[in-house]
C-alpha positions in Angstrom: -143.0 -158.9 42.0 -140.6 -157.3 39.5 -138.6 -156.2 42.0 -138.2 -159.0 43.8 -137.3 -160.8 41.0 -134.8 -158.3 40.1 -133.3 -158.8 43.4 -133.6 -162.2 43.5 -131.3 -162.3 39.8 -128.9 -160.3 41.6 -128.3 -162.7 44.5 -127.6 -165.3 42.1 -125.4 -163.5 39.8 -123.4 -162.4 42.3 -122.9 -165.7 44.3 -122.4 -167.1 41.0 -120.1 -164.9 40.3 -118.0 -165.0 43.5 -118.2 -169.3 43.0 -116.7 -169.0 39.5 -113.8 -166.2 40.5 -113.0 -168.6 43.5 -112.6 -171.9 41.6 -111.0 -169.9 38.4 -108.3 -168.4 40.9 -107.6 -171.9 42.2 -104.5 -173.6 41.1 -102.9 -170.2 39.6 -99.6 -170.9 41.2 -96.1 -169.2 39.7 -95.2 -173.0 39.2 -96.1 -176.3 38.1 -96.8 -178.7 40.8 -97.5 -181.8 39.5 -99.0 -185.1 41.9 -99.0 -188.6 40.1 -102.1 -190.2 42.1 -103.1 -194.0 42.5 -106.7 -194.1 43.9 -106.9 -194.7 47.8 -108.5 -197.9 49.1 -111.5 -195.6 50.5 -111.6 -193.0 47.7 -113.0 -189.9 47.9 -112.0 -188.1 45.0 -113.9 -184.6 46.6 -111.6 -184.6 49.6 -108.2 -184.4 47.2 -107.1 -181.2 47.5 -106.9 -180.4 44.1 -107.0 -176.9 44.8 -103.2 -176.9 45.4 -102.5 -178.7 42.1 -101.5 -177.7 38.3 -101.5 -181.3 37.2 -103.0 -184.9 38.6 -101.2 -187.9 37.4 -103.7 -190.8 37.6 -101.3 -193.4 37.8 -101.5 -196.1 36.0 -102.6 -197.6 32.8 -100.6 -200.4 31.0 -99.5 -201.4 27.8 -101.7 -204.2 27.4 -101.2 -206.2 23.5 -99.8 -203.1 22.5 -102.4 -200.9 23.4 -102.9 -198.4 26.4 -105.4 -199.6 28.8 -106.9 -200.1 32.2 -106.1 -203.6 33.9 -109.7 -203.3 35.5 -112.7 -201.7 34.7 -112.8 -200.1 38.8 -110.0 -197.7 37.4 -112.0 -196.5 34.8 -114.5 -195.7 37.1 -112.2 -194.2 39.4 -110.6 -191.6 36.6 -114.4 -190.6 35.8 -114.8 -189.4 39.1 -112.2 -187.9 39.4 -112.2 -185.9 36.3 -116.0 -185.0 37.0 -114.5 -183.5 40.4 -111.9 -181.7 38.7 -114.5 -179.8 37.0 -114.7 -177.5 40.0 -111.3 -176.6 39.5 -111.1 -174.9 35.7 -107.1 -174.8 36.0 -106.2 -178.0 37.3 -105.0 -180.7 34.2 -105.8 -184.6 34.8 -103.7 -186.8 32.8 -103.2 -190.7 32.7 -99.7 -192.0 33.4 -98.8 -195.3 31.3 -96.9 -197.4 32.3 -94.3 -197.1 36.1 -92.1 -199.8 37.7 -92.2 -203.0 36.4 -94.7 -202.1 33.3 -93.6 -203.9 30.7 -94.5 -203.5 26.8 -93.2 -200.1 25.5 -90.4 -201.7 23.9 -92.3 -203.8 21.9 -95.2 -201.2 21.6 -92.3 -198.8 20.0 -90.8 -201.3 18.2 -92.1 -200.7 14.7 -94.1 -197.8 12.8 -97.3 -200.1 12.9 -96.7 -201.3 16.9 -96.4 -197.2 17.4 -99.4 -196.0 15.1 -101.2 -198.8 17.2 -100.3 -197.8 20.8 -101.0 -193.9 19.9 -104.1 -194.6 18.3 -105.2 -196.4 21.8 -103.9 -193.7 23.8 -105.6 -191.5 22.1 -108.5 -193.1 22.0 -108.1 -193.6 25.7 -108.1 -189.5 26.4 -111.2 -188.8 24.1 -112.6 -191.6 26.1 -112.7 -190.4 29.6 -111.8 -186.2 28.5 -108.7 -186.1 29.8 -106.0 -183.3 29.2 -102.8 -185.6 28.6 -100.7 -187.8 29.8 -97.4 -189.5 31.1 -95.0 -191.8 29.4 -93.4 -193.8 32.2 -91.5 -196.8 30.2 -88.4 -197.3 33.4 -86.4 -197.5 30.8 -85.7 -197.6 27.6 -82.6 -199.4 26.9 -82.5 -200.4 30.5 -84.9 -203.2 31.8 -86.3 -202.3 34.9 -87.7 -205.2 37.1 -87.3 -207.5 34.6 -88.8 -205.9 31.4 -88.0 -206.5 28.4 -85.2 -204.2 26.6 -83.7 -203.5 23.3 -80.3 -201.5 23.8 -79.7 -201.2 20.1 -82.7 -199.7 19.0 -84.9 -198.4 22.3 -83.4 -195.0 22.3 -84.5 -193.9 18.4 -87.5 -195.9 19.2 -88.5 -193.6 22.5 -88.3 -190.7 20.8 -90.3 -191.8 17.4 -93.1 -193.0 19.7 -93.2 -189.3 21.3 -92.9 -187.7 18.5 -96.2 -189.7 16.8 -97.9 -189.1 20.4 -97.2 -185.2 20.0 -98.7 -185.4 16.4 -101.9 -186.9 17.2 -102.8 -185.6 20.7 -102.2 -181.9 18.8 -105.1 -182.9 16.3 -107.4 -183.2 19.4 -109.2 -180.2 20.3 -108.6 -180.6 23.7 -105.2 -179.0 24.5 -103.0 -181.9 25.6 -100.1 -181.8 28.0 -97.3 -184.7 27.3 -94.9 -185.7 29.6 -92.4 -188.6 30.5 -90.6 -189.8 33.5 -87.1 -190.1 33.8 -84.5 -191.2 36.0 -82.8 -189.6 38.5 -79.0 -191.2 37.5 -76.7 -190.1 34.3 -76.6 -193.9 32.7 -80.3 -193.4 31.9 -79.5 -190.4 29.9 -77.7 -192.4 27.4 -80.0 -194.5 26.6 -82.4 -191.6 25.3 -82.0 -188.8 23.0 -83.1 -186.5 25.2 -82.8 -183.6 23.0 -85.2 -184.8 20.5 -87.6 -186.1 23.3 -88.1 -183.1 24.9 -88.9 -181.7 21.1 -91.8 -183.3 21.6 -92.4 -183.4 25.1 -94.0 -180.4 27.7 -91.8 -181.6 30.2 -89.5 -184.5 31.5 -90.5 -185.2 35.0 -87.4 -185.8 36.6 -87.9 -188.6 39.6 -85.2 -187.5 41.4 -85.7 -190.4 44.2 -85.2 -194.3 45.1 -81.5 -192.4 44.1 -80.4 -195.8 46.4 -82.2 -198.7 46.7 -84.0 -201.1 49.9 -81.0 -203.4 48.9 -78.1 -201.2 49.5 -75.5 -202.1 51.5 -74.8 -198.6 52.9 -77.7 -196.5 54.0 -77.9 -193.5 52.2 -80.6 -190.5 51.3 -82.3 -191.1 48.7 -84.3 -188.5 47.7 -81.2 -186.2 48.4 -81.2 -182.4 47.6 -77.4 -180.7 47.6 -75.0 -182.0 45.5 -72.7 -183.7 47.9 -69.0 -184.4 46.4 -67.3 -187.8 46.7 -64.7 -186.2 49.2 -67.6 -185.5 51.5 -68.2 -189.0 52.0 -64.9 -190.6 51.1 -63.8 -191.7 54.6 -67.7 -193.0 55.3 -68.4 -196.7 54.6 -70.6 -195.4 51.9 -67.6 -193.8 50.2 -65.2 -196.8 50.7 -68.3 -199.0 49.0 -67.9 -196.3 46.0 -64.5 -196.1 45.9 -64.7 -200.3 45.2 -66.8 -200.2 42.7 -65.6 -196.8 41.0 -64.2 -198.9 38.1 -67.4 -201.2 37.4 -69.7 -198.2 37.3 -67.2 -196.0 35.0 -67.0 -199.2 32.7 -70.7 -199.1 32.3 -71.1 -195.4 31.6 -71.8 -194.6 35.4 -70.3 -191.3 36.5 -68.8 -191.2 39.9 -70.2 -189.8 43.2 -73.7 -189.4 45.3 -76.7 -188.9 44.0 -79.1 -185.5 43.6 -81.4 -183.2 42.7 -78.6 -180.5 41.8 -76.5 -183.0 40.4 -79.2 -185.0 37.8 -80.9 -181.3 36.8 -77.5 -179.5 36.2 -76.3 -182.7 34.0 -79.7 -181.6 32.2 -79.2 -178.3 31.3 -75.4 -178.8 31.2 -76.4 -181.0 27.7 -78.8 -178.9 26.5 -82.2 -179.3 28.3 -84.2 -176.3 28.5 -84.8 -175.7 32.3 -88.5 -174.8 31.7 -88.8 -178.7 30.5 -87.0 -179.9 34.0 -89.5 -180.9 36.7 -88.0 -182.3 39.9 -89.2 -185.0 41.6 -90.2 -185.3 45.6 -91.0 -188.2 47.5 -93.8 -188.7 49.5 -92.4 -191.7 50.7 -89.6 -192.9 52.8 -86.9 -196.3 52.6 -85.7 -197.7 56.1 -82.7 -200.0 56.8 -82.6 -202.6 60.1 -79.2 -203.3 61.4 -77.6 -199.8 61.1 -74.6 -199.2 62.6 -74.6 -196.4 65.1 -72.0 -193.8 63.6 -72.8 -190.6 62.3 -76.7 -191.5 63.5 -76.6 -194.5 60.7 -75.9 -192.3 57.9 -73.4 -193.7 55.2 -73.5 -196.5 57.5 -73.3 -200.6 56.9 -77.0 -202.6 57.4 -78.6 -205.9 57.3 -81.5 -204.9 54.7 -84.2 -203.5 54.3 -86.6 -202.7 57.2 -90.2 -202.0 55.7 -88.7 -201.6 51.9 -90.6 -198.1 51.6 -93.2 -196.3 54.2 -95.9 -193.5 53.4 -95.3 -190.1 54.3 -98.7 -190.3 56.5 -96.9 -193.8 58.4 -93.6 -192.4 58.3 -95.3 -189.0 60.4 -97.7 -191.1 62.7 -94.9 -193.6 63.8 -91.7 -192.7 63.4 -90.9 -188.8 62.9 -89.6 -187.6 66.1 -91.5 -190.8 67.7 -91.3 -194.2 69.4 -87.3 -193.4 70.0 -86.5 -192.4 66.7 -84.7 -188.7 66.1 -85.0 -186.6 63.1 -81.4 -185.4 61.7 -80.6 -182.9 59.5 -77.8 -183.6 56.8 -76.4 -179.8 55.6 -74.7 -181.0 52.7 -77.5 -183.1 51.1 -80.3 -181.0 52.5 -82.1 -183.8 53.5 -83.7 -185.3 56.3 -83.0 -188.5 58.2 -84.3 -190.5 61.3 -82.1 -192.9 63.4 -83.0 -195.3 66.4 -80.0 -196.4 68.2 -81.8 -198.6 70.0 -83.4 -201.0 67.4 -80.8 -199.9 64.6 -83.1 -198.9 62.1 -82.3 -195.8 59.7 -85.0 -194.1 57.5 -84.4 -191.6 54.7 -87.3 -189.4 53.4 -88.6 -186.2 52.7 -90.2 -183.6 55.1 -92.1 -180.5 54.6 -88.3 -178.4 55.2 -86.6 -180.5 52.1 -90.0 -180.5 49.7 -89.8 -176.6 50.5 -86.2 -176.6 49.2 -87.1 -178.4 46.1 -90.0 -176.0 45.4 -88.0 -173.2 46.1 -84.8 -174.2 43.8 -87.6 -175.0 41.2 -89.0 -171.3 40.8 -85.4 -169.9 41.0 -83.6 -171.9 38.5 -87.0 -171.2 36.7 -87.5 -175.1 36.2 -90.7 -176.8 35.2 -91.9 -177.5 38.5 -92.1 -179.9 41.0 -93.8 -183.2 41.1 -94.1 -186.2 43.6 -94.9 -189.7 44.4 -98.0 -189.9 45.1 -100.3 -187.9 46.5 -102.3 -190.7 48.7 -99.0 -191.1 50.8 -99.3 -188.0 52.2 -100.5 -187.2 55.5 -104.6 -186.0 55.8 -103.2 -183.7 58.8 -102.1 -180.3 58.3 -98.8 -178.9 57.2 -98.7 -182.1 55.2 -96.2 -182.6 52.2 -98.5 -180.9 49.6 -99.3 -178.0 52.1 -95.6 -177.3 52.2 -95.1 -177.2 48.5 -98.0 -175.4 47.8 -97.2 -172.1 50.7 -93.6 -172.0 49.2 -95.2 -171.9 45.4 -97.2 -169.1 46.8 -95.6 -167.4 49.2 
């Protein structure tokens, strides 16, 4: 009987073992990759693959009466289960994001030292709550009213950074180690509306969302989730450089510098004033934007439109319908290192990321020795293989 027993304990110590050396190894990539994650209609929180994660974003709480909260109680329910799940995974970090397009309230949450004290003491009342290990400032933008929110020019930017700097104080006194992060745009005018020195004091690191770099309203198609730093006098004889060209003095007026849109461009305008490339996480998109009414030169890039076709498309619809599909033809621009797809027939352009670009992203990431790499949002990409994430993750790895 002895024996058996004996035997039996080392079974289970060494199945136990192997289970806790495979979920311990899980997640030890050379770099961050970061997903921000709004809950599926049918979620499954066990089928994420959060094996091939550093961070989970649940996105998003609001500033609600100057407190951080869930709109609905569902949410709540659905973070629970998701950091129960995560438990399997001793590496991976689930944070709340705050906040995202259209959120309004952190102006008036920064606004004063009382408005602060009381938003951090909600937030971190939030994280004890539901035992999380962090979270995401994503006010779009201080200074800068995004979608209508409300904005204080004259006293946003010393107000940002005093509401970090409280968050960093009292998440510290937790005995939970807490990972804080913000979200920042992807253009130059945002950066003067921050001191992002004296953020990033505070800050792990500035996720850098280094898409939408053009808009579903823009005349001109355009990439916009663009990799290579394209020059103006690649494009000047495009109709997207005339369009520049005519507006050159309007956005120099308003503190706009000159020229395309990138990842190279935003993150070397970073470091160039001082931001420590271990804080610098660039952004992917799991997402596409599509133009109708493209003209038919230079397979509608840089081209006129009539607006937008389907204002933005999942990575999972964007792979089922369109990539390589239903006469649409994947291009590939050199310069930008970015993808396109064009239909001549129905005129429609779509800009987006694929599994060569987010490759190209990760890749920069570990050899500039950035933060990372994050993306919008993991439920847009494809349940097939070689999806999005897959990509990322094998170059992270490789």
């Amino acid at each position: 009987m002895n024996k058996i027993i004996a035997f039996v304990f080392i079974v289970t110590a060494f199945f136990s073992c192997n289970q806790k050396q495979n979920t311990s190894t899980i997640n030890d990539s050379p770099v961050n990759i970061m997903a921000y994650y709004v809950p599926e209609r049918d979620y499954h929180p066990e089928q994420l693959p959060l094996n091939k994660l550093t961070h989970i974003i649940f996105s998003f709480s609001k500033v609600i009466e100057g407190e951080m909260q869930f709109r609905n109680e569902e949410s709540g329910k659905k973070l629970q289960l998701l950091v129960e799940q995560s438990e399997r995974y001793p590496n991976l970090k689930v944070m709340i994001a705050c906040g995202g397009w259209g959120a309004d309230g952190f102006s008036d949450a920064a606004l004063t030292q009382e408005s602060r004290a009381k938003f951090v003491k909600s937030a971190v009342a939030f994280i004890e709550k539901y035992q999380l290990d962090g979270m995401d400032v994503d006010w779009e933008y201080p200074g800068i009213s995004g979608a209508g929110t409300k904005a204080r020019p004259d006293v946003d930017k010393q107000n940002f950074t005093a509401l970090m700097k409280l968050l960093r104080e009292e998440l510290d006194k937790l005995d939970r180690p807490q990972t804080l992060t913000f979200a920042s745009a992807g253009w130059e005018r945002y950066y003067t509306n921050v001191e992002m020195l004296e953020v990033l004091k505070y800050a792990d690191f500035m996720n850098v969302m280094t898409y939408d770099q053009v808009g579903a309203n823009n005349p001109v198609t355009a990439h916009h989730t663009a990799f290579g730093n394209v020059e103006y006098k690649d494009i000047a004889a495009t109709p997207l450089g005339k369009m520049l060209e005519a507006r050159k003095e309007r956005y120099e007026s308003r503190g706009i510098k000159f020229g395309p849109r990138s990842v190279e461009r935003i993150i070397d305008y970073c470091i160039s004033n001082g931001a420590d490339p271990k804080q610098l996480v660039v952004g992917a998109a799991f997402y596409g934007r599509a133009w109708k009414g493209v003209e038919p030169e230079n397979n509608g890039l840089y081209q006129p439109n009539k607006g937008s076709y389907i204002g933005w498309s999942a990575y999972h619809q964007i792979r089922e319908k369109y990539e390589n599909k239903n006469g649409f033809t994947r291009y590939w621009d050199e310069l930008a290192k970015a993808p396109y797809l064009f239909n001549p027939t129905d005129s429609i352009f779509i800009s987006f990321d694929d599994t060569m670009s987010v490759k190209i992203k990760t890749r920069y990431s570990m050899d500039k020795n950035l933060g990372g790499i994050m993306f919008w949002e993991l439920s847009n990409d494809t349940k097939e293989e070689n999806s999005l994430l897959d990509a990322i993750f094998e170059e992270a790895t490789r």
